[in-house]
C-alpha positions in Angstrom: 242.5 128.6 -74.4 239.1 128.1 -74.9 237.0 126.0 -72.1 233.9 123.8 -72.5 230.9 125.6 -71.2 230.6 123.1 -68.6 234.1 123.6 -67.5 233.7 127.6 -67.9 230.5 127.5 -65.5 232.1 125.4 -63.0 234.8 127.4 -62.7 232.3 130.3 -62.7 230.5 128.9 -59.6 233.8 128.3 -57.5 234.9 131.9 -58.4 231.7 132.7 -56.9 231.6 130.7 -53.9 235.2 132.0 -53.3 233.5 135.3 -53.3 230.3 134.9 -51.1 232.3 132.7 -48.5 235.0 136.0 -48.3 232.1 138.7 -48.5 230.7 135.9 -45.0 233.9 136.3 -43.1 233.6 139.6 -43.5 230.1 140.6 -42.2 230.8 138.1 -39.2 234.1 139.3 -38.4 232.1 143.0 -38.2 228.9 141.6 -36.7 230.9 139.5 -34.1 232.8 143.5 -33.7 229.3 145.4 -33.0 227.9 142.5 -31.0 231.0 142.9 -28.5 231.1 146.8 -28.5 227.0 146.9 -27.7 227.9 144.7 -24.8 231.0 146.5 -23.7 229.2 150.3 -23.6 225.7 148.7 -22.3 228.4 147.7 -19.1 230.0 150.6 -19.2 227.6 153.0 -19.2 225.3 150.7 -16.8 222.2 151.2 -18.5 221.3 147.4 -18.2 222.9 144.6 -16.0 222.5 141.4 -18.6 222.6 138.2 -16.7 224.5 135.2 -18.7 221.3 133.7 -20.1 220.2 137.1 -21.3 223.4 138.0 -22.8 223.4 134.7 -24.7 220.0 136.1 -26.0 221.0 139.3 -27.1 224.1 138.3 -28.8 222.0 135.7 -30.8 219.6 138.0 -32.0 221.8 140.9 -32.9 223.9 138.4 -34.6 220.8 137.3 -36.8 219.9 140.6 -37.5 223.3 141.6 -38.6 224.5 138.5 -40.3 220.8 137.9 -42.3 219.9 139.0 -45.8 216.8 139.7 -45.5 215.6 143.5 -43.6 214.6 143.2 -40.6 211.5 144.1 -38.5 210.8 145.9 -35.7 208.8 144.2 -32.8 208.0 145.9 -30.2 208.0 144.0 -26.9 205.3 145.1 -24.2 206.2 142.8 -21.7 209.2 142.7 -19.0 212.0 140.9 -20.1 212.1 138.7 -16.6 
């Protein structure tokens, strides 16, 4: 059956939001995974006691850097973190 170009592009479109929003889930789900295991083995292996706020930080900006599409870049910070 043949579609109107307007149909066939709409139906285009939600084939590939279906897609993006799937491809989403997926990065979060393993963002959400690394974020968690870098907290677990920075505890673990006590090479830095995170207080809440801190924590809170670090999750953010790992999550930003893992979740975004654009490359990152590195900063390098010459200051103490309290």
């Amino acid at each position: 059956m043949a579609y109107s170009p307007e149909i066939a592009n709409a139906m285009l479109q939600r084939q590939q939001a279906t897609a993006i929003i799937a491809a989403r889930e997926k990065i979060v789900e393993g963002a959400v995974g690394m974020v968690d295991m870098a907290l677990e083995q920075l505890s673990e292996k006590g090479i830095v006691e995170l207080d809440e706020e801190r924590k809170a930080a670090m999750v953010s900006n790992l999550l930003v850097v893992l979740c975004g599409d654009q490359n990152t870049q590195p900063i390098i910070n010459a200051g103490s973190l309290y």
